[in-house]
C-alpha positions in Angstrom: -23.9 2.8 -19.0 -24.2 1.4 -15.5 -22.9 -2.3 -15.5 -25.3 -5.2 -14.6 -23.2 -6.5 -11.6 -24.7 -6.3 -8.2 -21.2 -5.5 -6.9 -20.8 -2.6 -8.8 -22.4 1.0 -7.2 -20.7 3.4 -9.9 -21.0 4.1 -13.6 -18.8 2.3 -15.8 -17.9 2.4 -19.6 -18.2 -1.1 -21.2 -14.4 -0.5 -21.6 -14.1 -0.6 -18.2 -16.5 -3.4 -17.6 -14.2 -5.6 -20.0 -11.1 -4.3 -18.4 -12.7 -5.6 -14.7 -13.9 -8.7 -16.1 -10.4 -9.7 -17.3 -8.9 -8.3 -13.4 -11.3 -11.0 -12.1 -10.0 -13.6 -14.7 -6.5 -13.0 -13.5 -7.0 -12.8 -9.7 -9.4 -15.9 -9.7 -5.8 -17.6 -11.7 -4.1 -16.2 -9.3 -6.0 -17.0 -5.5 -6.9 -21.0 -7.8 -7.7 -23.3 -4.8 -8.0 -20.0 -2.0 -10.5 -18.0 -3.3 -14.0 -18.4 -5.5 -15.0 -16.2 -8.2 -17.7 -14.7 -5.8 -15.1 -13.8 -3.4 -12.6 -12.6 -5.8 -15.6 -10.5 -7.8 -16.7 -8.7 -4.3 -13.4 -7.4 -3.4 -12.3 -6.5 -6.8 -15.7 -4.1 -7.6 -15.7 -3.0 -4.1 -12.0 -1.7 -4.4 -13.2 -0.4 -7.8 -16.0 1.7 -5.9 -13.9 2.7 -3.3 -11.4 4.7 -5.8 -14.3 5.7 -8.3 -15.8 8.7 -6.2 -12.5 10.9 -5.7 -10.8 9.5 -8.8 -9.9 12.2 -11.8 -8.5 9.3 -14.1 -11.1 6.6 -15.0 -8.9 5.1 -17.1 -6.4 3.4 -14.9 -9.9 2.5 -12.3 -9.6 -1.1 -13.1 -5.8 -1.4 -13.0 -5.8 0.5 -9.5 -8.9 -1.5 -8.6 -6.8 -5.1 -9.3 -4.2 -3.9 -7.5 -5.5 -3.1 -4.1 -8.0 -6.7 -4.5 -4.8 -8.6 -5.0 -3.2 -7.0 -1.6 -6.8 -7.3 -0.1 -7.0 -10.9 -0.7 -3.4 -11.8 -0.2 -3.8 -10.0 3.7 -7.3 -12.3 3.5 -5.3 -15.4 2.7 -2.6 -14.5 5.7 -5.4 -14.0 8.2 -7.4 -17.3 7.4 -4.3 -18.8 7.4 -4.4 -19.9 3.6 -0.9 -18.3 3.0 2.4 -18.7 5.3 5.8 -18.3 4.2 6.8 -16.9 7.5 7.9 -13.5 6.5 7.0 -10.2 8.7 4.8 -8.3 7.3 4.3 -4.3 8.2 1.7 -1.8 7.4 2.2 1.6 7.2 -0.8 4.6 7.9 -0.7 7.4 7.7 -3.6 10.5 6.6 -3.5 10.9 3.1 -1.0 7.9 2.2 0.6 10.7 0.5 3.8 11.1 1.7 5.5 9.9 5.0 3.6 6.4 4.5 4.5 5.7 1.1 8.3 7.1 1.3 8.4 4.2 4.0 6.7 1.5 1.9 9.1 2.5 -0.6 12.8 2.4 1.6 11.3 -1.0 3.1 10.7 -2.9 0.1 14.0 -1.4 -1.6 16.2 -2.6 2.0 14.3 -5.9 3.0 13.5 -7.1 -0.6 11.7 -10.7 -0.8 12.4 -11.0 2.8 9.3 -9.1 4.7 6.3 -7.6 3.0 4.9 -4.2 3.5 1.7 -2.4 2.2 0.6 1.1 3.0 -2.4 3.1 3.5 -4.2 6.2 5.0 -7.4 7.3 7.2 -8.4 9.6 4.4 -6.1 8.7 0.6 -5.3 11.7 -1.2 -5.6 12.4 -4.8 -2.1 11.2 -5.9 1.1 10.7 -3.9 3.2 14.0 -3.7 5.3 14.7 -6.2 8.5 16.0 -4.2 8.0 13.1 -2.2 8.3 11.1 -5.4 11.4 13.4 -6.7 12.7 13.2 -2.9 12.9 9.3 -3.0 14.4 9.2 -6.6 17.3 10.9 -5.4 17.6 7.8 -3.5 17.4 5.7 -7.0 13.9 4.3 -5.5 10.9 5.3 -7.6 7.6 5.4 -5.7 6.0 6.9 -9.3 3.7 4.1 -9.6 2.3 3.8 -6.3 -1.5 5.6 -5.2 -2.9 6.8 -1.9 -5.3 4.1 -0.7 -7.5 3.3 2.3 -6.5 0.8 4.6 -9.0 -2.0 5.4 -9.4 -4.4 8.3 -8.2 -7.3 6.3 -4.6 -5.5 5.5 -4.4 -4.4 9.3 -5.3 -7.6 10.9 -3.0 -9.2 8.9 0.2 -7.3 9.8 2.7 -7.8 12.1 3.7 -4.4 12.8 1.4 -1.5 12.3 3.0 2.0 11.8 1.1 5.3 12.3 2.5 8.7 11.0 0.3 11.3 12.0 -3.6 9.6 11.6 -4.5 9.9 15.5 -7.5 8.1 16.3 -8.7 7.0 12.6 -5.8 4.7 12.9 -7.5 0.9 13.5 -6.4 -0.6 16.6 -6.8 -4.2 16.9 -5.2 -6.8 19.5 -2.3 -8.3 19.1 -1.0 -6.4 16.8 2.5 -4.5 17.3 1.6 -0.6 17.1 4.3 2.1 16.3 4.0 5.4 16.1 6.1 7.7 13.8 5.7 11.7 14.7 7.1 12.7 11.0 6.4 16.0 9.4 3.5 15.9 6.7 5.2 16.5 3.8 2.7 18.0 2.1 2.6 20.8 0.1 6.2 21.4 0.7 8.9 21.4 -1.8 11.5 19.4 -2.5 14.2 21.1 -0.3 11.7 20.6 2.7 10.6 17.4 2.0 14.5 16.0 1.7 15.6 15.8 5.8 11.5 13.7 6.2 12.5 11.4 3.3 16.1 11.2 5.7 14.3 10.4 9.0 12.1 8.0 6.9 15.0 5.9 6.1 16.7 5.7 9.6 13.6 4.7 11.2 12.8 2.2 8.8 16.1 0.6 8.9 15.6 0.6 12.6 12.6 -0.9 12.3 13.9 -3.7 9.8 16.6 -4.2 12.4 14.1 -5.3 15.2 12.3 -7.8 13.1 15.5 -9.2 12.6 16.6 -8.0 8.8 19.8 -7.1 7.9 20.5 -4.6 5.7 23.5 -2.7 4.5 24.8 0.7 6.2 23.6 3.8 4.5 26.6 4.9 2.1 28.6 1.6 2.0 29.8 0.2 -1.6 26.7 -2.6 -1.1 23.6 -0.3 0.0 24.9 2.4 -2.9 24.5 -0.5 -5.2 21.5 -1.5 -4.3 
């Protein structure tokens, strides 16, 4: 059954239409006084569509779809100026948003906490992210299980203090006025665990370098309050 919504290009079950229809409920709760349902509606199908061609489980299409609206319209909000809390806010791309990209979304929000934000994308999102970078960054006690390779979208970049590129050459967006660093990691994919381990290590000392220019403290790897944290 294909569902009647103009925004909507792909087949959906009506399981998946209700599962959509309560996403919109929530995000338009959630963006009250930001965003209109029209808004809200556009870039939650248009997320859905964007993960419905390569996806293998349709079941979790809405969840991943509300997911990546909700980061959408939050960068939409920064940009237009609707949202300022004054924290820094870094974006890191990378191919496949895979590996390298989401090890450093996950060591950045585990460091700087509530006190920057960071998202994460690639040029080309992969199937699922890697599973020894998963098992490499649960050595670390941070779990990354739940994230999903996604594309990055002009919205996301334009609203980012600091864009980080690992490996995506010229796919990566350039815009003005943006902060551009550029990682030269090892793709992690398709290696194994043992392989993957001194990446995940280089990872963590550029991001804490990186958290250290914008001005956030964080503990010293291996002291009582970083092992704790």
């Amino acid at each position: 059954m294909t569902d009647t919504s103009p925004h909507l290009r792909q087949e959906v079950s009506i399981d998946q239409q209700v599962a959509l229809r309560t996403a919109a409920t929530r995000l338009a709760e959630e963006f009250t006084g930001v965003y209109g349902a029209e808004t809200i509606e556009r870039f939650l199908y248009s997320s859905h569509d964007q993960f419905a061609t390569d996806s293998t489980i349709p079941h979790y299409l809405p969840l991943l779809a509300e997911r990546f609206a909700r980061q959408r319209l939050q960068a939409l909000a920064r940009v237009e100026g609707h949202h300022r809390d004054g924290r820094p806010v870094v974006l890191f791309l990378c191919t496949h948003n895979a590996g390298r990209s989401q090890m450093a979304l996950g060591f950045f929000a585990h460091l700087a906490g509530d006190r920057a934000v960071a998202w994460s994308g690639g040029s080309e999102p992969g199937a699922a992210v890697a599973p020894a970078a998963v098992a490499a960054m649960a050595e670390r006690g941070i779990d990354i299980s739940q994230e999903f390779p996604k594309p990055w979208t002009d919205e996301v970049v334009r609203a980012a203090d600091v864009v980080v590129t690992m490996g995506c050459g010229d796919a990566c967006p350039v815009f003005p006025g943006t902060r551009y660093e550029n990682w030269d990691l090892d793709d992690p994919a398709g290696l194994d665990l043992a392989d993957v381990r001194p990446i995940r290590d280089e990872v963590e000392r550029r991001v804490r370098h990186l958290l250290d220019q914008i001005g956030i403290l964080v503990p010293r790897p291996g002291s009582p309050v970083a092992t704790a944290m």
